[in-house]
Short mmCIF file of the C-alpha atoms (twelve columns), coordinates in Angstrom:
data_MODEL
# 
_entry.id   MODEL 
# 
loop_
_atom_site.group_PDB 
_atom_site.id 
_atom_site.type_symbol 
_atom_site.label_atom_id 
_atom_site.label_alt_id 
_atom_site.label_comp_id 
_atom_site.label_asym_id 
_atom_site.label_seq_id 
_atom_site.Cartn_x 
_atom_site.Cartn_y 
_atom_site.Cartn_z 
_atom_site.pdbx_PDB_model_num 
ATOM 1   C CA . UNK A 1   0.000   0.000  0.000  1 
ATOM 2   C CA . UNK A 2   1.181   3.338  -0.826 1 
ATOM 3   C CA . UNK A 3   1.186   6.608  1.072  1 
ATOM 4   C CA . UNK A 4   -0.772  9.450  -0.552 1 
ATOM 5   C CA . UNK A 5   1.185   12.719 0.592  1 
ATOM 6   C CA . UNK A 6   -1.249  16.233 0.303  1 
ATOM 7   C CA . UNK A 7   0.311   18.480 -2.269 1 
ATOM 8   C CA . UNK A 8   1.295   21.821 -1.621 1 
ATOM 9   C CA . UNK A 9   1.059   24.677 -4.508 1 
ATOM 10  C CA . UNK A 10  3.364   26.758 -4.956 1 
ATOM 11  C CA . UNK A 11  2.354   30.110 -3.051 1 
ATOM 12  C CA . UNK A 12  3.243   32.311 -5.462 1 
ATOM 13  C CA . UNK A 13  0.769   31.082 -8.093 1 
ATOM 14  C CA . UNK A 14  -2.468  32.560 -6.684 1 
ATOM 15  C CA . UNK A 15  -3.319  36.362 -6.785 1 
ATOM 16  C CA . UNK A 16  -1.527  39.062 -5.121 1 
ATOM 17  C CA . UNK A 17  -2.617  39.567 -1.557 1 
ATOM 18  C CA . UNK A 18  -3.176  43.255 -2.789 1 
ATOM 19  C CA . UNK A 19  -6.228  41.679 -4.683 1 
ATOM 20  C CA . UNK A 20  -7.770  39.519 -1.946 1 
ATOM 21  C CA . UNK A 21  -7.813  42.707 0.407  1 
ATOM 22  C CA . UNK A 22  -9.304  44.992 -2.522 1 
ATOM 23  C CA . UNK A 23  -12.119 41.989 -3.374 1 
ATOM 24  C CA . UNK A 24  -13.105 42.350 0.548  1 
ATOM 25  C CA . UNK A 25  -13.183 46.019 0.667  1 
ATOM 26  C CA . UNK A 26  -15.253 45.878 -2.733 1 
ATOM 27  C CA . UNK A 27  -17.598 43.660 -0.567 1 
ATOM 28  C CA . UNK A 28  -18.047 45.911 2.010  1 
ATOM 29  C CA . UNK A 29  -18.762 48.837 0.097  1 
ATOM 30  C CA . UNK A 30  -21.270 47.276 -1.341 1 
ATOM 31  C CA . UNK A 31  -23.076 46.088 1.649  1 
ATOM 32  C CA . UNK A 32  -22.849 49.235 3.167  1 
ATOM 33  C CA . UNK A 33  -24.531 51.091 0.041  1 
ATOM 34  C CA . UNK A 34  -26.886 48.232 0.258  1 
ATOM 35  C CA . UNK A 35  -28.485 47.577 3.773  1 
ATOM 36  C CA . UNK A 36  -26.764 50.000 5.836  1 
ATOM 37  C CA . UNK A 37  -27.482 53.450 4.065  1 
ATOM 38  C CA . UNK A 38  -31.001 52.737 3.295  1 
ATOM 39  C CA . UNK A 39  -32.078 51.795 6.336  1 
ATOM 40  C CA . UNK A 40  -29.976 54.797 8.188  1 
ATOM 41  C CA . UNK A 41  -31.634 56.856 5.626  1 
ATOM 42  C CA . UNK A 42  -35.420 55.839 6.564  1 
ATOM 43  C CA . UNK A 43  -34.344 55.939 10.242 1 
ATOM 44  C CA . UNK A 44  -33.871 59.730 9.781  1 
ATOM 45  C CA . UNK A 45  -37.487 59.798 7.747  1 
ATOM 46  C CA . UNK A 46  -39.042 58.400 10.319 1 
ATOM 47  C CA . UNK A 47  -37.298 60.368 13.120 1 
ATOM 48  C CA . UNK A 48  -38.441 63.746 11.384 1 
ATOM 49  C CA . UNK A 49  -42.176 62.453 11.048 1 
ATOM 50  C CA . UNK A 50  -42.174 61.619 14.803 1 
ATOM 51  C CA . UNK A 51  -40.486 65.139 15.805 1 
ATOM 52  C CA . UNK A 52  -42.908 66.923 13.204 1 
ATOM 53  C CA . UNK A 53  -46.180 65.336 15.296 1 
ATOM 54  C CA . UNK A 54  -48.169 68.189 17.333 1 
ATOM 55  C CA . UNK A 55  -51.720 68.086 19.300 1 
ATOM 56  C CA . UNK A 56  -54.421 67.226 17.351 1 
ATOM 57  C CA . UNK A 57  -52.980 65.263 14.200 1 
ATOM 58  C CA . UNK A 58  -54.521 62.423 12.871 1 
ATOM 59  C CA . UNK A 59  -52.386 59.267 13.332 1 
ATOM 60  C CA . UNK A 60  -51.322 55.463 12.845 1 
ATOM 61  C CA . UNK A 61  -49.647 53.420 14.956 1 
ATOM 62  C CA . UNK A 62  -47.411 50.597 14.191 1 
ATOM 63  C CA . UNK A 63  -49.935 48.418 15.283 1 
ATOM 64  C CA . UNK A 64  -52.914 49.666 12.959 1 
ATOM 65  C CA . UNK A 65  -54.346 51.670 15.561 1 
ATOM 66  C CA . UNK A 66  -55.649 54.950 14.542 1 
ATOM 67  C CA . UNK A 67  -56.250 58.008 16.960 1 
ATOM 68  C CA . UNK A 68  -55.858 61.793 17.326 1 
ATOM 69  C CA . UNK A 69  -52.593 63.081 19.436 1 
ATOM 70  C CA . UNK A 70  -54.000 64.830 22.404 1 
ATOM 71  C CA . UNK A 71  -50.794 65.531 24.905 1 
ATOM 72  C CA . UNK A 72  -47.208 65.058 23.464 1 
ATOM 73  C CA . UNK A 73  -44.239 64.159 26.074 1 
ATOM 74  C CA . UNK A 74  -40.703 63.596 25.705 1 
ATOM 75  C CA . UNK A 75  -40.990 59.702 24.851 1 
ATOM 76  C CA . UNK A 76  -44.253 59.186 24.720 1 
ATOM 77  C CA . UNK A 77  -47.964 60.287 23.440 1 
ATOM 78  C CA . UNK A 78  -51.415 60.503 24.284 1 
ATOM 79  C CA . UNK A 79  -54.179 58.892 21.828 1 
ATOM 80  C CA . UNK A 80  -57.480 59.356 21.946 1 
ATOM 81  C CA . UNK A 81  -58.742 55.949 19.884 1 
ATOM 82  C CA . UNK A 82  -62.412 56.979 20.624 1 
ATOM 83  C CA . UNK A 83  -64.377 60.022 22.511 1 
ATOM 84  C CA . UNK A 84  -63.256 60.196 25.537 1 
ATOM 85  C CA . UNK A 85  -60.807 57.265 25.633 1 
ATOM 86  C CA . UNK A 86  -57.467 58.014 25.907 1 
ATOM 87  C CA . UNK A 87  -54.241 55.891 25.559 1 
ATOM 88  C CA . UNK A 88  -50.199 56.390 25.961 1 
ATOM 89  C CA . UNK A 89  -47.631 55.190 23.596 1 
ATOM 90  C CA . UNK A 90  -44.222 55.523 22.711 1 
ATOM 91  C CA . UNK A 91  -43.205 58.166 20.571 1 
ATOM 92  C CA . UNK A 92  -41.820 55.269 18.501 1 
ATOM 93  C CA . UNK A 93  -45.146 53.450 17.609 1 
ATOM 94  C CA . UNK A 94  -46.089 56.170 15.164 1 
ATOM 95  C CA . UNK A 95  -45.846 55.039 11.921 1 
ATOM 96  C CA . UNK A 96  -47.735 57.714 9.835  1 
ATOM 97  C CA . UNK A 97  -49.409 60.746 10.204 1 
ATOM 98  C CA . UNK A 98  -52.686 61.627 8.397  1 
ATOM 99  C CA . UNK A 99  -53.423 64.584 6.103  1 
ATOM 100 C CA . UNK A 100 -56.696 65.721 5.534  1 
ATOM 101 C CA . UNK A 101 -58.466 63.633 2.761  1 
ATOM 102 C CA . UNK A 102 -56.394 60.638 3.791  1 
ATOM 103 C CA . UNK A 103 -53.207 61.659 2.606  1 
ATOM 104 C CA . UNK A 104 -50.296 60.912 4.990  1 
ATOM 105 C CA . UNK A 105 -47.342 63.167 5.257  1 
ATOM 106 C CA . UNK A 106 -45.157 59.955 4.426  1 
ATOM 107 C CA . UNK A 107 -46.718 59.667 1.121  1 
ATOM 108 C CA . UNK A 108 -46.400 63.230 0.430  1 
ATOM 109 C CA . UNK A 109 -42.667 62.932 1.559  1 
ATOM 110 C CA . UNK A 110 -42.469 60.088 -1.255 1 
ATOM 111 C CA . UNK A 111 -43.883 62.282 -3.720 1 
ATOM 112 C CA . UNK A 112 -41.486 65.264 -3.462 1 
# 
């Protein structure tokens, strides 16, 4: 029986390192364009449209809830969901804001 030895190749035949460190930087340029600028991007969207809520605005919540803002705190709201029934959320549960005629201010955002 016959030993099989592993063959080595000679290190100088592959690619430069310079190329291997290039190929992983072109990687991660490209998954930073990718997933992490868009989403920082609608982060800041959607941290305007919370700042931009005042009293009275027509909302939705993340959870499909709909309501007018009646007190605004640091972190958190106050929604009335029907007359005379009013609930606090977070700040971050607002996912829209309502125009008149049904228009949100996200879509309008979109538009321009």
């Amino acid at each position: 029986m016959s030993t099989a030895w592993a063959q080595v190749g000679d290190p100088a035949s592959g690619p430069p390192a310079a190329y291997n460190i290039g190929f992983i930087l072109l990687m991660i340029g490209i998954f930073y364009f990718v997933l992490l600028r868009p989403e920082q991007k609608r982060r800041k969207e959607q941290q305007t449209l919370i700042d931009s809520v005042k009293r009275n605005d027509q909302i939705v919540l993340n959870s499909g809830m709909h309501g007018r803002v009646v007190a605004l705190a640091e972190k958190t709201i106050t929604v009335e969901i029907a007359p005379k029934i009013q609930v606090v959320f977070d700040r971050s549960a607002i996912q829209a804001v309502q125009m008149p005629g049904s228009e949100t201010r996200e879509k309008e955002r979109e538009k321009s």
